[in-house]
C-alpha positions in Angstrom: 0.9 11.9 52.6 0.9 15.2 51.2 -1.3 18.2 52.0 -4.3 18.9 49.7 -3.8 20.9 47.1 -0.1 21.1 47.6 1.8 21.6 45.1 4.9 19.4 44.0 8.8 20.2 44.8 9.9 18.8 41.7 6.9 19.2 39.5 9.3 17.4 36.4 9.4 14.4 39.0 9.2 11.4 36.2 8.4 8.6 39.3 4.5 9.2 40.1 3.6 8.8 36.1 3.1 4.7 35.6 3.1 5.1 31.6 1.4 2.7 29.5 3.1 -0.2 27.3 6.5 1.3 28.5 9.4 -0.4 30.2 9.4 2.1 32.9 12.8 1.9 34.7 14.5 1.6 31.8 12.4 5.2 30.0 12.7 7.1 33.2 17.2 6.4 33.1 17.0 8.0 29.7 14.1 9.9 29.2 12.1 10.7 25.6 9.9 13.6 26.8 8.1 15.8 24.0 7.2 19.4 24.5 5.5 20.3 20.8 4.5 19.8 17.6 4.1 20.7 14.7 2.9 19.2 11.2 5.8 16.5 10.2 7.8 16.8 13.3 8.0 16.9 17.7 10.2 19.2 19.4 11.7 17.9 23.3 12.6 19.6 26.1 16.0 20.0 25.2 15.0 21.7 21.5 15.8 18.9 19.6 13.5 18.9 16.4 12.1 14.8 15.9 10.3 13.8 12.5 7.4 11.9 13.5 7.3 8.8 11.4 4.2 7.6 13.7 1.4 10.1 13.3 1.6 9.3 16.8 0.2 6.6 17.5 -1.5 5.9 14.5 -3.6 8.7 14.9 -2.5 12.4 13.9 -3.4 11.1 10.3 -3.6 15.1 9.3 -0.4 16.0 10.7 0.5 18.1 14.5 -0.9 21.6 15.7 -3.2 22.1 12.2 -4.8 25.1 13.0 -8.4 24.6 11.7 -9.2 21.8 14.1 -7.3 23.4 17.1 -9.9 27.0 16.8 -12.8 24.1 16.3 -11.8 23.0 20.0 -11.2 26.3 21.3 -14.1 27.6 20.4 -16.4 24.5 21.8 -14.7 25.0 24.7 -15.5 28.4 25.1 -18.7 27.8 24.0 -20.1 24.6 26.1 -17.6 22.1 27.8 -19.6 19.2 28.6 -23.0 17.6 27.9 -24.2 14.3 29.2 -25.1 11.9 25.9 -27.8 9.8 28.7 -31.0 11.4 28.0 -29.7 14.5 26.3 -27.2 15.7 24.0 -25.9 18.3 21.7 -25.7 19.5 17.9 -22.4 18.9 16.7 -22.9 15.2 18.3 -25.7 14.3 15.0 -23.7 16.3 12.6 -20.1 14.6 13.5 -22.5 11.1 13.6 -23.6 12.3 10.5 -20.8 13.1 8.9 -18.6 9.7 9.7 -21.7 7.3 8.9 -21.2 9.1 5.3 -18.0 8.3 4.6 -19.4 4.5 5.4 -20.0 2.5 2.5 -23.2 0.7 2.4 -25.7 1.1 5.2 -23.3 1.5 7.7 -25.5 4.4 9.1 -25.4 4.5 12.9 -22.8 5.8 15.4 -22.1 4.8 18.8 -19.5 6.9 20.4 -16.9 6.1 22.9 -13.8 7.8 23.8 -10.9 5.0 22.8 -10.7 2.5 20.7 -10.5 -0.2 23.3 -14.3 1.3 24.5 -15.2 0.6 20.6 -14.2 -3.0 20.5 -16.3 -3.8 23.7 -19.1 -1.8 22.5 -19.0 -3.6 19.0 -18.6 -7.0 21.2 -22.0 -6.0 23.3 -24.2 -4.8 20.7 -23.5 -7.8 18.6 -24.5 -10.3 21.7 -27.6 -7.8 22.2 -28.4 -8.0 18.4 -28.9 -11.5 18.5 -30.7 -12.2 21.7 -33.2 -9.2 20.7 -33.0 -11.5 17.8 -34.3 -14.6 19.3 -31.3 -16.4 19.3 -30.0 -15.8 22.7 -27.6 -18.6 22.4 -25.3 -16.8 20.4 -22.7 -15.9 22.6 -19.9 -16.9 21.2 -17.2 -14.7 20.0 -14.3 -15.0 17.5 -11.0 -13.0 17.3 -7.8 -14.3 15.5 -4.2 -14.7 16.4 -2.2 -11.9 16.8 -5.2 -9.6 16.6 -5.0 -6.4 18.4 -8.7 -5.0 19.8 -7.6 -2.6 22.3 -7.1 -3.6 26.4 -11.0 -4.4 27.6 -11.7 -7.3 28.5 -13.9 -8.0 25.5 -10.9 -6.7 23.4 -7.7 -8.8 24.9 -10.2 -11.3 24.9 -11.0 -11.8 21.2 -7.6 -10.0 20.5 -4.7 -12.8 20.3 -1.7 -11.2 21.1 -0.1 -13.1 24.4 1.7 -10.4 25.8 -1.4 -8.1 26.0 -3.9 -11.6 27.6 -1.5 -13.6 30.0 -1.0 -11.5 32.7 -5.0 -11.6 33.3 -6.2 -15.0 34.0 -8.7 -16.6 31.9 -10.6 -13.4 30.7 -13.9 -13.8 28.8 -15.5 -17.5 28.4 -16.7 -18.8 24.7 -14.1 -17.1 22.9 -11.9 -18.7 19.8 -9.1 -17.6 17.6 -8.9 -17.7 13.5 -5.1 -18.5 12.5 -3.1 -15.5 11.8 -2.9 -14.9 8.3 0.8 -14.2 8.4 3.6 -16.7 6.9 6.8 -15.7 6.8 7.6 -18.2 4.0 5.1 -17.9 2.1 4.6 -13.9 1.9 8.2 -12.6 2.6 9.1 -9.0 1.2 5.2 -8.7 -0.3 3.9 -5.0 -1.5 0.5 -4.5 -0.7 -1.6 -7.4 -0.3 0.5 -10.9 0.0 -1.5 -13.7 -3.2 -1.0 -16.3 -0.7 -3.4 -16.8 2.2 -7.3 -16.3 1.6 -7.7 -20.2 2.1 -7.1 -19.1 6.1 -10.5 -17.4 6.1 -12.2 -21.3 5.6 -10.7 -21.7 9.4 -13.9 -20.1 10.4 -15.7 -22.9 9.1 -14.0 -25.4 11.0 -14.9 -23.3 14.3 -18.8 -23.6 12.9 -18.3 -27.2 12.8 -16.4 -27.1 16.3 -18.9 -24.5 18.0 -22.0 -24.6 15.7 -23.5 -21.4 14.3 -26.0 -21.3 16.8 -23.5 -20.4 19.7 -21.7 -17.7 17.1 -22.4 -14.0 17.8 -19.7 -12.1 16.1 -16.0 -12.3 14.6 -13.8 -9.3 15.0 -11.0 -8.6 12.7 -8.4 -6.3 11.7 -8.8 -5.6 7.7 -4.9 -4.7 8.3 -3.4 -6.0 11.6 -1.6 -2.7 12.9 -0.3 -3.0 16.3 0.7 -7.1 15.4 3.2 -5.1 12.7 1.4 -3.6 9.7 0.0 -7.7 8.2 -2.2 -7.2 5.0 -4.8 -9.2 4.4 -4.3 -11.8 1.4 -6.1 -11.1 -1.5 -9.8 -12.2 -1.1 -9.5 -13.0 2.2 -11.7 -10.5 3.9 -14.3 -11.1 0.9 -14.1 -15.0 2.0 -15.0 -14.0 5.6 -17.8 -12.2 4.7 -19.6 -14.8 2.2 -18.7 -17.4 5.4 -20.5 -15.1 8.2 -23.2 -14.6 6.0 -23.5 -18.1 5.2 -24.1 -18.8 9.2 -25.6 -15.6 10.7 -22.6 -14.8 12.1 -21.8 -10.8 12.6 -19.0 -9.8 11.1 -17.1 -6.6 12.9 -13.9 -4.8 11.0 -11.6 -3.0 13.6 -10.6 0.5 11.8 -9.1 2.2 14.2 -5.4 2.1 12.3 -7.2 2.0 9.3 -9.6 4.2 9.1 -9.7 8.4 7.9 -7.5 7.5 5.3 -4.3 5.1 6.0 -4.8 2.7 3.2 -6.0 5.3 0.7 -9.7 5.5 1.9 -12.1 6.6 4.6 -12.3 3.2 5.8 -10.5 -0.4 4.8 -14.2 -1.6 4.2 -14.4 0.9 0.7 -10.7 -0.2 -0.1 -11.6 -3.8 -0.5 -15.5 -3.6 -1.2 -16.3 -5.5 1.7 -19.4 -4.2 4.1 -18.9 -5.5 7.7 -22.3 -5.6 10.1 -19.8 -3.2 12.3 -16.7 -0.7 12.2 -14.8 0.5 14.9 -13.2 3.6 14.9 -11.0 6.2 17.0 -7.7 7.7 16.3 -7.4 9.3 12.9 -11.1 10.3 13.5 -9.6 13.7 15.4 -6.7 13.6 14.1 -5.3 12.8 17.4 -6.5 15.8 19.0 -9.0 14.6 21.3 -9.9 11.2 22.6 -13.0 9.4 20.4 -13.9 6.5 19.2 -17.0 4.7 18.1 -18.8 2.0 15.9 -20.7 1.9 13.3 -23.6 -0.6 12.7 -25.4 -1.3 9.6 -29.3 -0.2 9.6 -30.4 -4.1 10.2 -28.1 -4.0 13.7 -29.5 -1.4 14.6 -32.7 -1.5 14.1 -33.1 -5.1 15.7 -31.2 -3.7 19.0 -33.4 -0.5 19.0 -36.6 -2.5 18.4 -38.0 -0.1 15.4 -41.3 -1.2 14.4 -41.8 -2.7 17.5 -44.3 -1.2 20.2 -42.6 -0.4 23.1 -43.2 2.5 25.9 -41.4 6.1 25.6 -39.1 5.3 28.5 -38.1 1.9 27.8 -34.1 1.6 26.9 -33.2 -1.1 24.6 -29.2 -0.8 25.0 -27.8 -0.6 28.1 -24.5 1.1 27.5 -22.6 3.9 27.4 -20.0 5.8 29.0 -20.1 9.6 30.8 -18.2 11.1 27.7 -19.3 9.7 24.4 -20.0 12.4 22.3 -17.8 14.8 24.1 -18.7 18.3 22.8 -14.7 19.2 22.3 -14.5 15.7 20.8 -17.3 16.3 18.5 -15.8 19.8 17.2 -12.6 18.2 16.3 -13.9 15.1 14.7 -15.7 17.7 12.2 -13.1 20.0 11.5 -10.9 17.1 11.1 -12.9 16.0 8.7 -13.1 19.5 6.6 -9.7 19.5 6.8 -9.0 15.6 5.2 -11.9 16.9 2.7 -10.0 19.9 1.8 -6.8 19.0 1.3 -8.1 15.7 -0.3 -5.9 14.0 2.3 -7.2 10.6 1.3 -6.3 10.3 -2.1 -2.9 12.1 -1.6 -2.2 8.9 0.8 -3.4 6.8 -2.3 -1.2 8.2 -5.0 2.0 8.0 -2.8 1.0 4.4 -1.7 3.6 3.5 -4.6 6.4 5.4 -4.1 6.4 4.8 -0.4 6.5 1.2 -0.9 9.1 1.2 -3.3 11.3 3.8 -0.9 10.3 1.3 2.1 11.2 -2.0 -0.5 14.5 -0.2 -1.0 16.3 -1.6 2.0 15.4 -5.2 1.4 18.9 -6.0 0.8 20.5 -3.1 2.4 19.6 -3.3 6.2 19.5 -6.6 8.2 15.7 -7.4 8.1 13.9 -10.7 7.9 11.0 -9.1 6.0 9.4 -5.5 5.0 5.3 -5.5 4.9 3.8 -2.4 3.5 0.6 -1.1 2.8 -1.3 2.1 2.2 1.2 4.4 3.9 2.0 2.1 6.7 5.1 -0.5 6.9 6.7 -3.0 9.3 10.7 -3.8 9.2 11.5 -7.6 10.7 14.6 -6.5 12.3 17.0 -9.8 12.5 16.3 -10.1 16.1 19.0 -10.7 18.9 20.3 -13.8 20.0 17.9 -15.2 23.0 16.7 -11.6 23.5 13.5 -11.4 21.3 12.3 -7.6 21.1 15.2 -6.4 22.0 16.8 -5.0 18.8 13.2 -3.6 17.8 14.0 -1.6 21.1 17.0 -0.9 20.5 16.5 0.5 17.1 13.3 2.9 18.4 15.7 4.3 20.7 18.5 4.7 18.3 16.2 6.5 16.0 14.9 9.1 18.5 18.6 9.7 20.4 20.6 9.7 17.2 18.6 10.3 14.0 15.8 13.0 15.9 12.6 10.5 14.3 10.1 9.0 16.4 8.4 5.1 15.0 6.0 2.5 16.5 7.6 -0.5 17.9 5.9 -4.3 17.9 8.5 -6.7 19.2 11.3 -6.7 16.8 8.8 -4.9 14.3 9.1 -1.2 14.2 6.5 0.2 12.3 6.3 3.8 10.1 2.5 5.1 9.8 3.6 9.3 8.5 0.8 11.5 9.1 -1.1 11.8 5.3 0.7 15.2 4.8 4.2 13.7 4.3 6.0 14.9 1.4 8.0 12.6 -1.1 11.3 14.3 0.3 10.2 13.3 4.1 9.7 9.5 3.0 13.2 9.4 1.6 14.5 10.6 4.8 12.3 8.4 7.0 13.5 5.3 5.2 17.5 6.7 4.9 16.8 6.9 8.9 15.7 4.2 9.6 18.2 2.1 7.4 21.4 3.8 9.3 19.7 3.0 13.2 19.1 -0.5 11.6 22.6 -1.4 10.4 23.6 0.5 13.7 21.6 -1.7 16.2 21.6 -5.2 14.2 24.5 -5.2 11.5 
């Protein structure tokens, strides 16, 4: 065992980091290790310049190393590192609350904060079983996720979520859970731009699950408006709308997970404005900071709230009405960068821009349906999945394959989902950068799967 405070022999020493969602053997025999960034692009180790077609993960919606959000955190930093959110809190905690509840439509008014977007799936999860028993209708425990959903790695999240690599490993996870079908069919919604006609019937599933379950055991169903990390799957038209007259219909909560979506992936602030549809709860994280620091929330409507928090009721000045929370919601640093982040998307009108390219990236994306050997291209907003044709009795391996290719070979960097690899460009890409992103990723296609 090594001395305290001791300090490494080989500081670079790639063994003692167990990285997430990352065949570790296989990345520590040929490393991709990123020094910097900046705007469009990564730099390595070695000085090789990379062109992020990821934002990340999703996340550094207004590009890398933007200079108004980095002097927000240095300056909180300098100014007060940490305050506790239990029992006290901070300024810039109501005003970033304040300003992400606006960009909400409807009554979407109240923030939670957590730190991930995992945390804001299981708050969402918990605050919807609280709603209903401060309700009077304790037995509404029941909670409803859908195939090939993606909700983060909680419990509550794998649990509702429906993708089976991310649930078996786990045993049988949380009790009185059920899946909508995914609204996905190959056959049916090959090659689609934007939102596929076929497939809002898929929503009526939910009503089947009434009839299964009965409303009275039904808390909550969680959704993706756009189903990200399952490979960028647009909703059919009128399908979310569908959802929403159902859950209404039964009393059942209905939560949207925007943590791809949201601060301006599809166009708007949130999927929710982009197809007129006001869940009873939105997730958010990633694009909220741009990346920059780790945050993530929910956001209820005014009748969630106020049912949980017991207004109008009499109650006594200490008593607590939710019981949850975690040591760094509301981080101050957090806090700074969620507001300059949001100057900056205001500024530069970051939100629209991703709205008026949203046609010529899908006809640069569309471009290599009969170039490159892929079973199907799903765009939306500025986001897109390529179906490469997958290898013989070695599913996900070409999507591998083709990541790696990209970043060794062609210097970009892209999301990979099984034999989906995914583009999500940070809202400041330029028409030029698109082209190159899809001439890219056409050559490492042909390369790996030709």
């Amino acid at each position: 065992m090594s001395a305290a405070h001791e300090t490494p022999n080989n500081p670079n020493d790639l063994a003692p980091f167990w990285m997430p969602f990352t065949p570790n053997k296989s990345f520590k025999e040929n490393p991709r290790v990123l020094s910097s960034a900046k705007g469009m692009h990564y730099f390595t180790t070695d000085g090789r310049k990379v062109l992020d077609a990821a934002a990340g993960l999703w996340c550094c919606n207004a590009g890398h190393g933007r200079e108004p959000i980095v002097k927000a955190i240095q300056a909180q930093a300098a100014e007060m590192d940490f305050t506790p959110s239990f029992q006290f809190s901070h300024p810039k905690a109501f005003e970033a609350a304040a300003r992400i509840a606006a960009l909400a439509p409807g009554d979407l008014d109240h923030v939670f904060f957590s730190n991930s977007g995992s945390e804001a799936a299981d708050t969402a999860l918990k605050i919807a079983i609280a709603y209903h028993r401060y309700n009077g209708e304790g037995s509404r425990t029941r909670l409803i996720g859908r195939v090939n959903g993606y909700h983060g790695v909680g419990f509550g999240g794998i649990s509702v979520g429906g993708m089976s690599g991310n649930r078996k490993l786990y045993g049988p996870l949380l009790s009185g859970t059920d899946h909508l079908p995914a609204t996905y069919v190959r056959e049916k919604q090959a090659f689609t731009t934007g939102e596929p006609e076929w497939g809002a019937h898929l929503a009526d599933e939910l009503e089947n699950l009434v009839k299964l379950h009965d409303a009275s055991t039904i808390a909550a169903v969680m959704i993706e408006p756009m189903a990200g990390s399952g490979g960028v799957v647009p909703p059919p038209k009128g399908y979310l709308q569908r959802l929403r007259e159902i859950c209404d219909r039964h009393g059942i909560l209905l939560i949207f997970d925007e943590v791809i979506t949201g601060f301006g992936r599809l166009g708007h602030a949130f999927a929710a404005e982009r197809y007129s549809v006001t869940p009873d709860m939105l997730t958010f994280a990633k694009g909220v900071t741009s990346g920059t620091v780790p945050m993530g929330g929910v956001i209820a409507r005014k009748h969630v709230h106020d049912v949980v928090e017991g207004e109008g009721e009499t109650r006594a000045d200490h008593e607590m009405r939710l019981y949850h929370g975690y040591t760094y919601s509301a981080h101050p640093l957090a806090c700074a960068a969620a507001i300059a982040t949001q100057d900056l998307y205001r500024d530069e009108g970051l939100f629209e821009r991703a709205r008026s390219l949203e046609p010529l990236f899908a006809n640069a994306v569309m471009s290599l349906k009969d170039k490159a050997p892929v079973d199907d291209i799903r765009t939306l907003g500025l986001a897109a999945a390529f179906d490469v044709r997958p290898a013989k009795d070695a599913p996900g391996k070409h999507g591998y394959d083709v990541m790696a290719q990209l970043f060794h070979e062609h210097e970009m960097m892209v999301r990979l989902s099984g034999d989906s690899v995914c583009i999500s460009p940070a809202l400041i890409v330029t028409e030029e950068e698109i082209g190159i992103i899809v001439e890219k990723m056409s050559k490492a296609i042909s390369e790996v799967a030709g």
